[in-house]
Every structure is written in C-alpha cells, then in structure tokens.
C-alpha positions as CSV (number, residue, x, y, z in Angstrom):
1,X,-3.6,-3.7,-44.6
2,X,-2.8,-1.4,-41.5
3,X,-0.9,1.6,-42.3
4,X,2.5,2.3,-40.6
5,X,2.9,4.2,-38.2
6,X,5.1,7.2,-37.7
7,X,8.3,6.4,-35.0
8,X,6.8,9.7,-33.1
9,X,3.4,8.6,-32.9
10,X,4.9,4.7,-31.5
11,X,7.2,7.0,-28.9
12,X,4.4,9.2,-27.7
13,X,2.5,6.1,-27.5
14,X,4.8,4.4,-25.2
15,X,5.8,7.6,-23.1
16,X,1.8,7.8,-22.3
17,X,2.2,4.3,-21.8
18,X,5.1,4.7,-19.3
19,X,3.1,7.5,-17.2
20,X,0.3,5.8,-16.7
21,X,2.5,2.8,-15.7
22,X,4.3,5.0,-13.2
23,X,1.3,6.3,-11.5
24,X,-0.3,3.5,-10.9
25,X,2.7,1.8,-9.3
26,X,3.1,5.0,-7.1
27,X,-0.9,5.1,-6.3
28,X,-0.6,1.4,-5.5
29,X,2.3,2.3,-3.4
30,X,0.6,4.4,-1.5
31,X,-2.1,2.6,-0.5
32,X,-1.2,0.6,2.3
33,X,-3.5,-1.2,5.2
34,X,-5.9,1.0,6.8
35,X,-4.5,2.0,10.8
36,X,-5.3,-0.1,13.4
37,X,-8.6,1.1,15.7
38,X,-7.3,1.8,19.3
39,X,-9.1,-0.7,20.9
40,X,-11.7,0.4,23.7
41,X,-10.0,-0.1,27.2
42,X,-13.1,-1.3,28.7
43,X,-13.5,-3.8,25.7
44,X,-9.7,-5.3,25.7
45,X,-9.1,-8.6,27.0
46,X,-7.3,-9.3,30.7
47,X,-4.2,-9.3,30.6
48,X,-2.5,-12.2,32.6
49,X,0.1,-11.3,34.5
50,X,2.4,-13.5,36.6
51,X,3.2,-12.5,40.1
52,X,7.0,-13.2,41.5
53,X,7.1,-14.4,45.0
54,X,7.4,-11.6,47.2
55,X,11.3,-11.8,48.8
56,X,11.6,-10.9,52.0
C-alpha cells in the first residue's frame, strides 16, 4: 500500500504543477506565425488596374 502523502508535499506538487502550466501557455502565446517575406517587386504579379474614361 502507498504511503500518504504530506498536504505540503501535494501543494508544492501542484504549485510546480501550476508554473510549469503558466509558462507554457505564455511560451505558446508568444509564438505566433512567422512575418510575411516582402515579396520581390520584380517577382509580384501585375496588378490590373481599370482605367476611367478620360472627361473632357
């Protein structure tokens, strides 16, 4: 049969418990998407661009 054990050893347990819960939700936090590459001008597509009649 296990032994008991002591209400500080079960709190220190779940304070450890609670840190390590705590960082990893603010390390997951933190990692978000990677940025976006600027895109090389000479590699983007054509833009289309509709021309208004000229008014005159």
């Amino acid at each position: 049969m296990q032994e008991r054990t002591s209400t500080a050893e079960r709190y220190t347990r779940g304070f450890a418990a609670a840190v390590a819960a705590v960082a990893t939700l603010i390390l997951a936090a933190n990692a978000g998407p990677a940025p976006a590459e600027v895109p090389d001008p000479a590699q983007r597509p054509a833009q289309h661009v509709i021309s208004q009649p000229e008014r005159g």
